[in-house]
C-alpha positions in Angstrom: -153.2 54.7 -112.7 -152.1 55.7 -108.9 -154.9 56.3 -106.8 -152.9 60.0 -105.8 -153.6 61.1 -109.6 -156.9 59.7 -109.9 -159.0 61.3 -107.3 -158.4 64.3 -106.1 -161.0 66.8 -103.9 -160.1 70.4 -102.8 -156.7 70.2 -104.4 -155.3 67.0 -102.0 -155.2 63.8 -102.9 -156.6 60.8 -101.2 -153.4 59.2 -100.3 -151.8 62.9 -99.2 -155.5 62.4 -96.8 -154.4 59.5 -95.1 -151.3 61.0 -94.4 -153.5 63.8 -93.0 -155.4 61.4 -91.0 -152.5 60.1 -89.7 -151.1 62.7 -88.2 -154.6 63.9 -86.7 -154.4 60.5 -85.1 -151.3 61.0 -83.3 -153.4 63.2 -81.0 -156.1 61.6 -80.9 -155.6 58.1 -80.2 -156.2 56.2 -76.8 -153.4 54.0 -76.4 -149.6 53.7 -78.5 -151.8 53.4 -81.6 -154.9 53.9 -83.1 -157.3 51.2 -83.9 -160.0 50.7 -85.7 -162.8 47.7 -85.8 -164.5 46.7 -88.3 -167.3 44.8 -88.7 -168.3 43.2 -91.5 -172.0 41.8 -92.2 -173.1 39.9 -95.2 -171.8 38.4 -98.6 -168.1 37.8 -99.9 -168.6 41.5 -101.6 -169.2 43.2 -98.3 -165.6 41.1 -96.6 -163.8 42.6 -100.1 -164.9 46.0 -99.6 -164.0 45.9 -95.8 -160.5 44.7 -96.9 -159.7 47.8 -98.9 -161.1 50.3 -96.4 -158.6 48.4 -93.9 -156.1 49.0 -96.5 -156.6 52.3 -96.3 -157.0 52.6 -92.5 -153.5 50.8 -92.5 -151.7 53.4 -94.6 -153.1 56.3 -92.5 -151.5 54.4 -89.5 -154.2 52.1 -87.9 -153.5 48.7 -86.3 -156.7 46.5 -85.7 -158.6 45.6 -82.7 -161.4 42.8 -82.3 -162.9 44.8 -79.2 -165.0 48.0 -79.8 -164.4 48.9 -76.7 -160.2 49.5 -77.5 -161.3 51.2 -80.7 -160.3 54.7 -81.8 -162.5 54.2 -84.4 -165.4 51.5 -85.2 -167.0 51.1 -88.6 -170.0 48.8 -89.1 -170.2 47.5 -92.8 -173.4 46.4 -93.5 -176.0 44.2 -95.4 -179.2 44.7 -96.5 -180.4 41.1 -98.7 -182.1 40.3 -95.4 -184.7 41.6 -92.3 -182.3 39.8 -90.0 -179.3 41.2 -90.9 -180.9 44.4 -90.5 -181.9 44.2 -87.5 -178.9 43.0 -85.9 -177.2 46.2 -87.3 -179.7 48.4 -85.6 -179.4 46.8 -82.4 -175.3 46.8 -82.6 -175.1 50.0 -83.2 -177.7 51.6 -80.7 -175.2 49.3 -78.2 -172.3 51.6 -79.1 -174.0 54.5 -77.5 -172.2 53.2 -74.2 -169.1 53.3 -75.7 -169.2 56.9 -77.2 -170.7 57.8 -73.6 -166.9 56.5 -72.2 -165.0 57.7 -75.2 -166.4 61.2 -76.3 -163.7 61.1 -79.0 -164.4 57.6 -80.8 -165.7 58.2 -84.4 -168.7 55.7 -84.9 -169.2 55.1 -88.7 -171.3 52.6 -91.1 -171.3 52.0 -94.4 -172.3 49.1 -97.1 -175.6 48.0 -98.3 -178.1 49.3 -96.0 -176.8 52.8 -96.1 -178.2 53.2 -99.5 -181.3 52.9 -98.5 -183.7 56.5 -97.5 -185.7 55.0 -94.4 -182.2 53.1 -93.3 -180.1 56.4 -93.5 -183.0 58.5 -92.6 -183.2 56.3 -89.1 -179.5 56.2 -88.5 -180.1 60.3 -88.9 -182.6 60.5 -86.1 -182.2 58.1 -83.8 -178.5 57.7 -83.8 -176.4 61.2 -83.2 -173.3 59.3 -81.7 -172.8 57.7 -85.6 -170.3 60.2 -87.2 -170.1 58.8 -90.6 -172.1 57.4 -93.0 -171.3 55.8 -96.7 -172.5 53.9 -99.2 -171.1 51.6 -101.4 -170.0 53.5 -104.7 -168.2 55.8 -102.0 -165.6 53.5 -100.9 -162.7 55.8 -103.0 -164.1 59.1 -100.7 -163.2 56.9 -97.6 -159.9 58.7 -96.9 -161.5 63.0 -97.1 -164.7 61.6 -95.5 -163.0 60.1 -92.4 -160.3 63.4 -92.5 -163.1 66.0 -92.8 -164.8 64.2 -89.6 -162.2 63.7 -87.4 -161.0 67.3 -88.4 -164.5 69.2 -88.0 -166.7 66.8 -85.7 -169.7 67.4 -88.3 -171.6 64.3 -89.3 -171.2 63.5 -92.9 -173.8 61.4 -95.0 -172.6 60.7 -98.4 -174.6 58.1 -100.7 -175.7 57.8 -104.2 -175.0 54.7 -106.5 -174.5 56.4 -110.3 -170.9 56.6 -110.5 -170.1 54.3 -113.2 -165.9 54.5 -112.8 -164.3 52.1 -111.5 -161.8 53.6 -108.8 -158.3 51.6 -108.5 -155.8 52.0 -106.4 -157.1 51.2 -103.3 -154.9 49.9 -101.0 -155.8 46.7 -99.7 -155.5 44.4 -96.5 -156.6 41.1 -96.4 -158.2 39.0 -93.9 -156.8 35.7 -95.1 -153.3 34.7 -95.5 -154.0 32.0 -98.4 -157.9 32.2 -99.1 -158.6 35.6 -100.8 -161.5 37.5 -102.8 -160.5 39.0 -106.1 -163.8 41.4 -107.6 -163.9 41.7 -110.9 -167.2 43.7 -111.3 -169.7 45.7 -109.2 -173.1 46.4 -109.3 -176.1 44.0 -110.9 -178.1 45.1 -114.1 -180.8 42.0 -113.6 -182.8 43.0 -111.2 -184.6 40.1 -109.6 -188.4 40.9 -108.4 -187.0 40.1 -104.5 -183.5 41.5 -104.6 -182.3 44.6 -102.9 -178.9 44.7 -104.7 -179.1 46.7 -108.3 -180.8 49.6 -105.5 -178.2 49.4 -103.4 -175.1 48.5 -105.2 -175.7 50.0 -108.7 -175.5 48.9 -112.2 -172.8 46.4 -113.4 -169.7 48.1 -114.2 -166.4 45.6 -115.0 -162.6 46.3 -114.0 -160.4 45.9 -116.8 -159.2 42.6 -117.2 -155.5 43.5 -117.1 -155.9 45.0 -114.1 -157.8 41.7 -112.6 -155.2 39.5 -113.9 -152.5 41.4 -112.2 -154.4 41.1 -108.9 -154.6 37.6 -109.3 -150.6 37.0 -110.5 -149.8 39.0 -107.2 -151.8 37.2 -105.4 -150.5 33.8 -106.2 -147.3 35.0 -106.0 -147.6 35.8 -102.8 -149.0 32.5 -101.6 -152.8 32.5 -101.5 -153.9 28.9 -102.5 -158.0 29.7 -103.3 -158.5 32.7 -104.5 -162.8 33.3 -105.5 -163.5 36.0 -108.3 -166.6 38.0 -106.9 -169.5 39.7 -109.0 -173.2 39.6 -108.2 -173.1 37.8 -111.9 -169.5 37.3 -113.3 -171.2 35.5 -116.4 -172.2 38.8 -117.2 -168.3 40.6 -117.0 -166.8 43.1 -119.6 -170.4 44.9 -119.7 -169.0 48.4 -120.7 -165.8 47.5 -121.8 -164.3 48.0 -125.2 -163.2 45.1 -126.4 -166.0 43.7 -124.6 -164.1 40.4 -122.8 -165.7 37.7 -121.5 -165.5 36.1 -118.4 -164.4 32.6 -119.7 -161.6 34.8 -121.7 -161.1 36.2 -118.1 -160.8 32.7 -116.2 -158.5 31.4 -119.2 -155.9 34.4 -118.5 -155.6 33.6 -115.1 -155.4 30.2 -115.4 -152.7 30.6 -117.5 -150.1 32.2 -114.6 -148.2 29.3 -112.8 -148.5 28.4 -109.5 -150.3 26.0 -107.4 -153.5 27.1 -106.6 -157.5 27.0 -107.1 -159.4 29.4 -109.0 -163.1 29.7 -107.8 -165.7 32.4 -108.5 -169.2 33.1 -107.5 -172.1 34.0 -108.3 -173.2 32.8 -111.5 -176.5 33.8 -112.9 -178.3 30.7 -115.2 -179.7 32.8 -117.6 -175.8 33.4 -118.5 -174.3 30.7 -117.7 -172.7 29.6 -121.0 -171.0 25.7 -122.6 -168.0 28.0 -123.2 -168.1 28.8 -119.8 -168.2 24.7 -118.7 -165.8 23.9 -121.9 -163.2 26.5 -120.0 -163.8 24.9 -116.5 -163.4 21.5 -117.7 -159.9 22.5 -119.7 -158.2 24.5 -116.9 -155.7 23.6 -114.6 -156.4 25.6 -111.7 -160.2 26.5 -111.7 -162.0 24.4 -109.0 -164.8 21.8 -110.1 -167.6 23.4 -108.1 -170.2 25.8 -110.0 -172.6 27.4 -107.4 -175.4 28.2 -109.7 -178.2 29.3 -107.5 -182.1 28.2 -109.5 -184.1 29.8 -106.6 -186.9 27.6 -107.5 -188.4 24.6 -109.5 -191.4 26.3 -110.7 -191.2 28.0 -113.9 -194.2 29.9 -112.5 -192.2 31.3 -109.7 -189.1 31.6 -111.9 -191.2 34.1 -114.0 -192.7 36.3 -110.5 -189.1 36.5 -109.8 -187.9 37.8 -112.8 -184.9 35.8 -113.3 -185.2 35.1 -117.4 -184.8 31.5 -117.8 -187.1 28.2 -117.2 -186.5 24.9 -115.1 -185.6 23.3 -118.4 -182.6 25.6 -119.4 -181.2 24.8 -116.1 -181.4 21.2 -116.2 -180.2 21.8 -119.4 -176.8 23.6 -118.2 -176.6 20.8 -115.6 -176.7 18.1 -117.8 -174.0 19.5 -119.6 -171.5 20.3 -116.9 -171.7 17.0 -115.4 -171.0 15.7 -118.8 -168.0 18.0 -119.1 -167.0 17.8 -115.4 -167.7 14.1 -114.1 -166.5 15.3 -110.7 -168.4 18.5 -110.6 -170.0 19.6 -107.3 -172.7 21.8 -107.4 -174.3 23.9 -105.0 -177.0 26.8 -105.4 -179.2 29.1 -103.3 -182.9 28.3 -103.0 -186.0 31.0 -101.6 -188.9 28.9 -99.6 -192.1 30.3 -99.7 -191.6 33.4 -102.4 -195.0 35.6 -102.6 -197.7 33.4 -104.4 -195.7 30.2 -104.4 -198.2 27.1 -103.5 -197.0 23.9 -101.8 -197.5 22.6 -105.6 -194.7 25.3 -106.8 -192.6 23.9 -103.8 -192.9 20.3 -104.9 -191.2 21.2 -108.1 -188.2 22.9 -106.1 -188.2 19.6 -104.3 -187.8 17.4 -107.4 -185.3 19.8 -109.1 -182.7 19.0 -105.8 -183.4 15.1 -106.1 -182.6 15.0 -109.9 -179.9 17.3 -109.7 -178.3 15.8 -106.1 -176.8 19.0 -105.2 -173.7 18.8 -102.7 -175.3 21.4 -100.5 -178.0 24.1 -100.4 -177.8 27.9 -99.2 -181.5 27.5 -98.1 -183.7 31.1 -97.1 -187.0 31.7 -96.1 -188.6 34.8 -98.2 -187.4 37.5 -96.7 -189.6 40.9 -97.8 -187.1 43.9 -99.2 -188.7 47.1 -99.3 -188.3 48.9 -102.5 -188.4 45.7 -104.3 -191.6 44.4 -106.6 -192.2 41.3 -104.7 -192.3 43.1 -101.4 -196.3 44.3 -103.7 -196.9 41.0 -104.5 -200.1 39.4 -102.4 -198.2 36.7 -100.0 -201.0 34.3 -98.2 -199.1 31.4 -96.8 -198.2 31.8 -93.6 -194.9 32.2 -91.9 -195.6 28.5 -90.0 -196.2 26.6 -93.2 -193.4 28.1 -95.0 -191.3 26.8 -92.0 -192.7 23.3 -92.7 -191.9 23.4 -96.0 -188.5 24.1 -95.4 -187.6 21.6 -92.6 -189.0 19.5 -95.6 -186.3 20.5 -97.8 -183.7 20.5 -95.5 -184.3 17.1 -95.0 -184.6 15.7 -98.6 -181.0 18.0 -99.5 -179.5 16.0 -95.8 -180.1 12.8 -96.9 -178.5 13.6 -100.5 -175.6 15.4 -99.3 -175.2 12.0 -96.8 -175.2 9.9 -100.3 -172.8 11.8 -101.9 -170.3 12.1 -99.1 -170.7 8.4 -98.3 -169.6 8.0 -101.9 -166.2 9.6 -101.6 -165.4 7.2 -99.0 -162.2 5.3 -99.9 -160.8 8.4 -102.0 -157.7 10.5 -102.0 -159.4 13.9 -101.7 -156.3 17.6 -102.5 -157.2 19.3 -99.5 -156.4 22.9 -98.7 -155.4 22.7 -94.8 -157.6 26.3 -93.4 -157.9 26.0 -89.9 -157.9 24.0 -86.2 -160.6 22.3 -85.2 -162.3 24.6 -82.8 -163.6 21.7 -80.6 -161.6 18.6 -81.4 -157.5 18.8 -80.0 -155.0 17.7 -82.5 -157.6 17.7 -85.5 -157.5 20.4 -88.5 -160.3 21.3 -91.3 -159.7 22.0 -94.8 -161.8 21.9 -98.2 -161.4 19.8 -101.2 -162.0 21.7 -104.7 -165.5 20.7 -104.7 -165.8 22.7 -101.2 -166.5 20.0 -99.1 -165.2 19.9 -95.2 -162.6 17.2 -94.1 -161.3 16.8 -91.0 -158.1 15.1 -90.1 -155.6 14.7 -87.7 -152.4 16.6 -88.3 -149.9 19.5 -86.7 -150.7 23.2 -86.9 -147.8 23.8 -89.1 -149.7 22.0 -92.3 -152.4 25.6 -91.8 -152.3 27.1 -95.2 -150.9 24.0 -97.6 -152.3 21.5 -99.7 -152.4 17.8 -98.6 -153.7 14.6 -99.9 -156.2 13.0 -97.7 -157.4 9.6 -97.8 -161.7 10.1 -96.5 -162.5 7.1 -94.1 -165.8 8.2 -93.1 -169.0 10.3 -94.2 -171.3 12.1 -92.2 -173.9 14.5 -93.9 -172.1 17.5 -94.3 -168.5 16.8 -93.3 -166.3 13.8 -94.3 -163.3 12.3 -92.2 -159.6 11.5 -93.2 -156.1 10.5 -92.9 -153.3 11.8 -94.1 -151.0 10.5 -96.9 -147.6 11.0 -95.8 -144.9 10.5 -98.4 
């Protein structure tokens, strides 16, 4: 369905609004055109939904600027899964001030995660007048009469709330990447982990349709993207609320099936759902990359249990097992929380012994970081900020000196590599990623930005392996 008859407020539609916009624009801009920046904080969801507000921004007649300071209009999209994140948002935005001091006429918004929080939005209220606009993240499809209304009236506009279940198509999108791109299948999370912000902030699951998805992904391959990475806060969990309910291995299968040369990835899997079918379809494809992030959070069945996340120590060696059975060259990677509220260096240990058996090719490692509104941000925490610290470097060092085993291994092999960028310190050399999602680095011309090549690894270092190139 076209987005122009599926929304409609006050008798316009959203596109006929970004037509509005435009034309309001030609007014009000600084310069030959108007142009927005964006800023995007946080996970692969947050870059996806900051694609399709640019889509929409591009339709109403936007061109993009990195500078704030050149921008008719400057949106922050923000993240709330951590303190830090946070408060690099506050102290961004209270820097704009100087900016709407020069340019009265700039419109100052912010959106994502962190608006759908009361004390966020409440502060953003009081303490910052010069922010215009504020949305959260079911309001994405509003984006066009939101931004009209403002620019027409001057009135600040809050508009939040996360129980809409439609899912709004339509959307016009514009990527960041030429050949690496995210395709969402789903929104929202229904498991709600003791320390996780998300199901507050994002919603309840809700699926796209899968013909939809696949015709995302056929367009997408045939316009050239090499890796393109299906995004859900579970995607083991997709077709919730559909009818027929699909899976997600039926999901991966469809795709797989449209030709082209490319990689399939998709993240994040939850282990509770994590399914054989799911490593049967993996190890049968043709396209979909041999890396399963499958984050365990921690070793302790204890802990497992305070976090609420609904499956034991056991069941994930369990899955393990099996997909390196299925998938001999299967790297794996996951996300780990140090020092969780009542976890005991004993508790830790565990963790520590689940990453030597499992050998993991790299770790997305945090420190607890406390979520207000969520149950563990109640829980009694006693161990101080400096152990936890130490018990992280400890970890860091175990997983350095795995990842340095395993890389060393692939010396001598002829790695696929997708070429993604220049070296930003070394002249001459380029970076890329094999299907496991592991660096390389080799020499070669700009020109081979964007392709698959076949790279011979010569040397390991811990993280990052080196190469040549295999010229035919």
């Amino acid at each position: 369905m076209s987005q122009s008859k599926r929304i409609e407020k006050e008798g316009i539609t959203q596109s006929e609004y970004l037509n509005l916009i435009a034309e309001l624009m030609t007014i009000r801009k600084r310069g030959e055109v108007p142009l927005a920046y964006i800023r995007t904080y946080g996970c692969q969801q947050n870059v996806a939904d900051s694609e399709r507000i640019k889509g929409m921004l591009f339709e109403a007649g936007f061109s993009f600027t990195d500078t704030p300071d050149d921008a008719d209009f400057i949106l922050f999209n923000t993240c709330a899964v951590r303190e830090h994140a946070e408060d690099r948002v506050f102290g961004n935005v209270g820097a704009l001030k100087n900016i709407k001091r020069k340019h009265p006429s700039v419109l100052i918004a912010l959106c994502g995660c962190m608006m759908e929080q009361e004390h966020v939005a409440k502060r953003i209220h009081d303490s910052f007048p010069f922010v215009g606009l504020v949305f959260g993240t079911n309001c994405l499809h509003e984006f066009p009469r939101l931004l009209y209304n403002n620019l027409l009236y001057g009135k600040r506009t809050f508009l939040r709330g996360n129980t809409d279940e439609n899912v709004y198509e339509g959307i016009p999108i514009k990527r960041d990447g030429l050949f690496k791109g995210f395709l969402p299948i789903m929104y929202g999370c229904d498991n709600f982990c003791s320390y996780c912000i998300v199901p507050y902030v994002r919603g309840r699951e809700k699926s796209r349709k899968p013909e939809v998805v696949v015709s995302e992904a056929r367009e997408m391959i045939e316009s050239g993207y090499k890796d393109i990475c299906l995004l859900g806060q579970n995607v083991n969990s997709y077709g919730k609320g559909l009818e027929p309910r699909p899976n997600f291995s039926s999901l991966l299968k469809e795709i797989d099936s449209i030709d082209g040369d490319y990689w399939l990835r998709f993240m994040t899997s939850h282990p509770k759902d994590c399914t054989k079918e799911l490593i049967d379809t993996i190890a049968q494809s043709k396209h979909i990359s041999h890396h399963l992030h499958l984050p365990f959070q921690s070793g302790s069945n204890r802990i497992l249990n305070l976090m609420n996340r609904r499956y034991t120590r056991e069941k994930y060696l369990d899955i393990i097992k099996y997909a390196k059975e299925r998938i001999p060259d299967l790297s794996l990677t996951s996300d780990i929380i140090v020092g969780f509220p009542g976890e005991t260096y004993e508790d830790f240990q565990e963790t520590l012994s689940l990453i030597k058996e499992v050998e993991f090719t790299s770790l997305f490692t945090f420190i607890y970081s406390r979520r207000k509104g969520t149950p563990a941000a109640e829980m009694p925490d006693v161990v101080s900020d400096e152990e936890k610290s130490k018990w992280f470097q400890e970890l860091l060092k175990v997983q350095e000196e795995i990842a340095a085993k395993r890389c060393a291994q692939m010396v001598g092999s002829v790695q696929k590599v997708l070429v993604e960028e220049k070296s930003s310190n070394k002249e001459g050399v380029l970076c890329g990623r094999t299907s496991g999602n592991i660096i390389v680095e080799f020499e070669g011309d700009d020109s081979l930005i964007g392709s698959f090549e076949n790279i011979k690894i010569t040397k390991a270092r811990n993280w990052i392996l080196n190469g040549e190139q295999i010229k035919e």
